[in-house]
C-alpha positions in Angstrom: 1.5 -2.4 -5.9 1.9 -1.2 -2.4 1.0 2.5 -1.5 4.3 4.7 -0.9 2.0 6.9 1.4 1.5 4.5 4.4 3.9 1.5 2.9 7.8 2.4 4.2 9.5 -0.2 1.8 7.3 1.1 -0.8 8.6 4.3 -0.2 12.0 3.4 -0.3 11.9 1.4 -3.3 10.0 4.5 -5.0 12.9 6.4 -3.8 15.7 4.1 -4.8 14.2 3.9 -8.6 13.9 7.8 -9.0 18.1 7.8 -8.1 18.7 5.4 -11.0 16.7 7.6 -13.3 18.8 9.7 -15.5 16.6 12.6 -14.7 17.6 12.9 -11.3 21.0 11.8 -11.5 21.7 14.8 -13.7 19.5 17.3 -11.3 21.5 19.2 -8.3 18.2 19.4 -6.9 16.2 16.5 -7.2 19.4 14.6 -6.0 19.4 16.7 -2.9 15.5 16.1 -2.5 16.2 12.4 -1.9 19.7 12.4 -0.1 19.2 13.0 3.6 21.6 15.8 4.8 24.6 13.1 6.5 24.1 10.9 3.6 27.2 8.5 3.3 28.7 6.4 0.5 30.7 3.8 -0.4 31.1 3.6 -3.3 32.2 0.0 -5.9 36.3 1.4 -5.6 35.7 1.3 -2.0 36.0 5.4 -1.8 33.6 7.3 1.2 31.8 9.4 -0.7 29.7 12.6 1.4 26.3 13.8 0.1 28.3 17.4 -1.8 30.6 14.8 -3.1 28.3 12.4 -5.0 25.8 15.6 -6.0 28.4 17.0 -7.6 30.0 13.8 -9.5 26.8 12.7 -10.5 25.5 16.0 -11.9 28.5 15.9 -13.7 28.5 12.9 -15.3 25.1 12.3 -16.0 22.6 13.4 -19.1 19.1 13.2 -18.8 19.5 11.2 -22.4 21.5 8.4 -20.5 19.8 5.3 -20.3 18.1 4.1 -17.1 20.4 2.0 -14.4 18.7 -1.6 -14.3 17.5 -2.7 -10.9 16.9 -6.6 -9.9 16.4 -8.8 -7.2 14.8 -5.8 -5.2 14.0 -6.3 -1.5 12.9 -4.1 1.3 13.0 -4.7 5.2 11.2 -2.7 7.5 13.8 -2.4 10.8 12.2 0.3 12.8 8.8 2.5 11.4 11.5 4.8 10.2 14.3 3.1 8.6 14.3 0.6 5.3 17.1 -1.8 4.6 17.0 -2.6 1.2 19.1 -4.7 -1.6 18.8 -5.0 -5.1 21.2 -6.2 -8.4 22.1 -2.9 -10.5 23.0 -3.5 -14.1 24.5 -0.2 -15.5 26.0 -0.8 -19.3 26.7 -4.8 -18.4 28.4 -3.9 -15.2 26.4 -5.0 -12.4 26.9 -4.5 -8.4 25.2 -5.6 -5.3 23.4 -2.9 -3.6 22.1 -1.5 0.1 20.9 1.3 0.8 19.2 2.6 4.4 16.3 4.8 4.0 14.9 7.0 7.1 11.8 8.9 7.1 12.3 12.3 7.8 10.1 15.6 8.3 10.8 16.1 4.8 9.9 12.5 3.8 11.7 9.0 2.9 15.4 10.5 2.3 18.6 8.1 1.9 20.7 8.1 4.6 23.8 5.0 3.4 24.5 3.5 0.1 27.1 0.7 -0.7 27.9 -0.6 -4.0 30.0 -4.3 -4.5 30.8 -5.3 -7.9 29.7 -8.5 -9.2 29.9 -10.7 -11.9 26.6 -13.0 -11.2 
């Protein structure tokens, strides 16, 4: 496995993982650790979501007891030394979605800056 110290997509992909773990979902604070501070969403309805927004819906809906979002067909593009495209299949209960998500590096480290969640039935 690639090191998430000096590998970018790595990093992301780390990154990406700890956000489908019901841990951090249901955290206030490790949410914030990993959103960057103008993070975006659009979310499977098609609603914008802003970063207080999907804290706070998360942390409410979550348990640490949930079971873990699935993750598939994961794939990571470096476009710049900073940012990370990646895709992926999440499986969440038997409803699955097409992801991307844009990771940046920051001061603070590899925070995500845009998610977008499709539904899909393949």
């Amino acid at each position: 496995m690639a090191d998430q110290r000096t590998d970018p997509v790595a990093a992301a992909v780390a990154g990406e993982l700890r956000l489908l773990d019901p841990e951090v979902r249901s955290s206030a604070e490790l949410m914030a650790g990993l959103l960057h501070p103008e993070f975006r969403e659009i979310g499977a309805s098609g609603r914008l979501w802003s970063r207080s927004e999907i804290i706070a819906d998360l942390v409410e809906s979550s348990r640490p007891s949930d079971e873990p979002i699935g993750a598939s067909d994961l794939a990571g593009l470096l476009l710049t030394p900073d940012v990370v495209h990646l895709t992926y299949v999440s499986d969440s209960g038997g409803r699955r979605a097409r992801r991307s998500s844009i990771w940046v590096r920051t001061e603070a480290g590899w925070r995500l800056y845009f998610h977008q969640g499709t539904p899909s039935t393949d």
